[in-house]
C-alpha positions as CSV (number, residue, x, y, z in Angstrom):
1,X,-70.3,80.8,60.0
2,X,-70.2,78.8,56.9
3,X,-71.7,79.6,53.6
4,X,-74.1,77.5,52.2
5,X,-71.8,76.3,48.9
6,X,-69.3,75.2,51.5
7,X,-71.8,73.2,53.6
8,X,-73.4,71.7,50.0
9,X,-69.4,70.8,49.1
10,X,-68.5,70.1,52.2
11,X,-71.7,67.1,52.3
12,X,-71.1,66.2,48.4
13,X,-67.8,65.2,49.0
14,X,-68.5,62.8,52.0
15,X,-71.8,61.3,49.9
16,X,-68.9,60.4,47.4
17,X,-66.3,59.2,49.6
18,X,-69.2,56.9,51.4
19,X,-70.2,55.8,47.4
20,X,-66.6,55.3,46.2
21,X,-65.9,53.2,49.3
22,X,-69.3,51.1,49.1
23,X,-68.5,50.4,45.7
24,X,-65.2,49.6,46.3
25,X,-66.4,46.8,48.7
26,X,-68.8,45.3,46.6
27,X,-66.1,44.9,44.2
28,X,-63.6,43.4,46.7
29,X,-66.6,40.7,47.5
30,X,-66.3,39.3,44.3
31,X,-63.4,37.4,45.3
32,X,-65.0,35.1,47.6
33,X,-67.1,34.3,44.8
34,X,-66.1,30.5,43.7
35,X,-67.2,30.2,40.6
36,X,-67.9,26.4,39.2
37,X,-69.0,26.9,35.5
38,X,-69.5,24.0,32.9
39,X,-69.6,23.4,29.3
40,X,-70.1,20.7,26.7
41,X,-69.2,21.9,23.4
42,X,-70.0,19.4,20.1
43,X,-68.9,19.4,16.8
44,X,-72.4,17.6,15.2
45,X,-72.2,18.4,11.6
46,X,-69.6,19.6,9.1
47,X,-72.0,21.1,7.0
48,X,-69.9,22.8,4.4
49,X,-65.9,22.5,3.9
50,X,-64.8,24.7,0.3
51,X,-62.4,26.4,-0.7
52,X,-63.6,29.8,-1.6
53,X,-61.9,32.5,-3.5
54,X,-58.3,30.9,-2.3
55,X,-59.3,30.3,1.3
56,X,-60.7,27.6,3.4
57,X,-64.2,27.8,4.5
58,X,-66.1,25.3,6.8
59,X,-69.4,25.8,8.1
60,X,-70.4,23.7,11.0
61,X,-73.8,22.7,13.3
62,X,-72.3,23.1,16.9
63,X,-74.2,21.8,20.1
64,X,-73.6,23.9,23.3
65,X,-74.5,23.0,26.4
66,X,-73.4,25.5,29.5
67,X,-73.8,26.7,33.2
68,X,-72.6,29.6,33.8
69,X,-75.5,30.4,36.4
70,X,-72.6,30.4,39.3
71,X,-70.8,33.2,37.4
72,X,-73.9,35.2,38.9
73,X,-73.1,37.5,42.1
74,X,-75.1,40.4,43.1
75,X,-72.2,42.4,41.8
76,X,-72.8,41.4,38.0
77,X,-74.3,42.9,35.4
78,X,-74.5,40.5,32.3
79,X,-72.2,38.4,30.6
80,X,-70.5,38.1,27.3
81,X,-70.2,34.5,26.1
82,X,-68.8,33.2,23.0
83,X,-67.3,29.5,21.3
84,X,-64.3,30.3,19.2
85,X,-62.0,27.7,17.2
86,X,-58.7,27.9,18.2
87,X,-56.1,26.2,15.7
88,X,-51.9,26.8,14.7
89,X,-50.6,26.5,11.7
90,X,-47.0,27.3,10.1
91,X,-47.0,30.9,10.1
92,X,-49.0,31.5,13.4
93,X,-49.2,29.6,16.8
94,X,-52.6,30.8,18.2
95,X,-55.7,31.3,14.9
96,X,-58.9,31.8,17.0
97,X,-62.1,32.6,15.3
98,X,-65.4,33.1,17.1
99,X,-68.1,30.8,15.4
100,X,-71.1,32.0,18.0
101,X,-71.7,34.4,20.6
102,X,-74.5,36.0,23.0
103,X,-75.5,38.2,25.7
104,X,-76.7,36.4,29.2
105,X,-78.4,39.3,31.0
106,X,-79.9,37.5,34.2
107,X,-79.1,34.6,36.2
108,X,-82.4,32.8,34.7
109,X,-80.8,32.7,31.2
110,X,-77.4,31.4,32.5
111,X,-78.4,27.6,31.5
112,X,-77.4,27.6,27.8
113,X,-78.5,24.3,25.7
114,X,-78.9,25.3,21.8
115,X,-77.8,23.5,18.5
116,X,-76.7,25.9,16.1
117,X,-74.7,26.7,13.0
118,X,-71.5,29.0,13.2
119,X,-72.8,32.3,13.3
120,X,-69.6,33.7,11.5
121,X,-67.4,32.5,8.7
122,X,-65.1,30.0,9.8
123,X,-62.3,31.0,7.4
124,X,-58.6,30.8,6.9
125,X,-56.4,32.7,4.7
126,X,-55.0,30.0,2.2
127,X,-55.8,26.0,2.4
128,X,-54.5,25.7,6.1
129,X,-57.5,23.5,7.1
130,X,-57.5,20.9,5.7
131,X,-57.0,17.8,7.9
132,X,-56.3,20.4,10.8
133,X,-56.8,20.0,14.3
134,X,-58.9,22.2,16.1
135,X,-60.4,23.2,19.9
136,X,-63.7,24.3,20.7
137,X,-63.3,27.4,23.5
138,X,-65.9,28.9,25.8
139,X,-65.2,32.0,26.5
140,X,-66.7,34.5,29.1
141,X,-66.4,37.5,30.0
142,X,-68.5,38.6,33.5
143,X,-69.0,41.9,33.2
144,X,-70.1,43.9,37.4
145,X,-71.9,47.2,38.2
146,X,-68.6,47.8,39.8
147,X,-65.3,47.0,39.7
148,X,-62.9,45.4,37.0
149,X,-64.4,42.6,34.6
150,X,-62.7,39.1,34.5
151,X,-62.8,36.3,31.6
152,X,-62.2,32.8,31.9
153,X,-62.7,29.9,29.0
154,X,-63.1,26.1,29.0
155,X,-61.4,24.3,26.3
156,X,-63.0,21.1,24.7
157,X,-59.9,19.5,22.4
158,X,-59.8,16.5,20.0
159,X,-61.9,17.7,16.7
160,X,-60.8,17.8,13.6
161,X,-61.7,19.0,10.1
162,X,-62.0,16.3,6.7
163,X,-58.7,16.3,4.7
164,X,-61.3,16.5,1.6
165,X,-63.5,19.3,0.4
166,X,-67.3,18.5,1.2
């Protein structure tokens, strides 16, 4: 009646449908997710704040404390976490610079509490930072096995950088 590359096309084609579909509800159950991270982010040294080849450079010690563990479904994959400073200054509104980042593969590693310097240069073009007001951002980025990633960030405000070179 049939041959057999019909019959193989004919059951490929369903075995995909069925897998688009499942995937597509495992990514639709996501949303039911409520998702309750926390962070404390702290400034606890400026270790370094020169001027280096015409531009501001601060290097600081940074103590993070985070829970991201509720980001977890059964749906994700890892997650992408980083702190950035976020500043404005005449010629732009928004500066962000990422100061540390890492990669939180399970749930088990979600629980972040390190103290540790900026792992890249906090720098601005010019002498912009001096006595400049800056945030502390978490920002993540929950990557799934299916479906469309999200980010999300938690802003910690009030710091601000010495109006003197250290």
């Amino acid at each position: 009646m049939h041959s057999f590359l019909f019959r193989f096309n004919a059951l490929l084609t369903f075995s995909l449908t069925i897998l688009a579909l499942i995937c597509g509800l495992s990514s639709f159950s996501d949303n039911f997710n409520a998702a309750t991270p926390s962070a404390d982010l702290q400034v606890l040294n400026i270790n370094w704040f020169n001027k280096q080849h015409r531009n501001d450079e601060v290097r600081l010690r940074l103590n993070i404390k985070a829970d991201l563990s509720s980001l977890f479904t059964w749906n994700t994959k890892q997650i992408f976490v980083f702190v950035a400073a976020e500043y404005e200054t005449a010629k732009n509104a928004v500066n962000q610079i990422s100061l540390w980042d890492a990669i939180i593969p399970t749930k088990d590693e979600a629980n972040i509490s390190i103290q540790v310097a900026n792992k890249y240069r906090f720098t601005d073009q010019g002498s912009n930072l001096r006595g400049k007001p800056f945030n502390l951002t978490l920002h993540w980025h929950v990557m799934p096995k299916t479906g469309k990633m999200f980010a999300d960030k938690i802003i910690k405000s009030g710091y601000r950088l010495p109006e003197d070179y250290k």
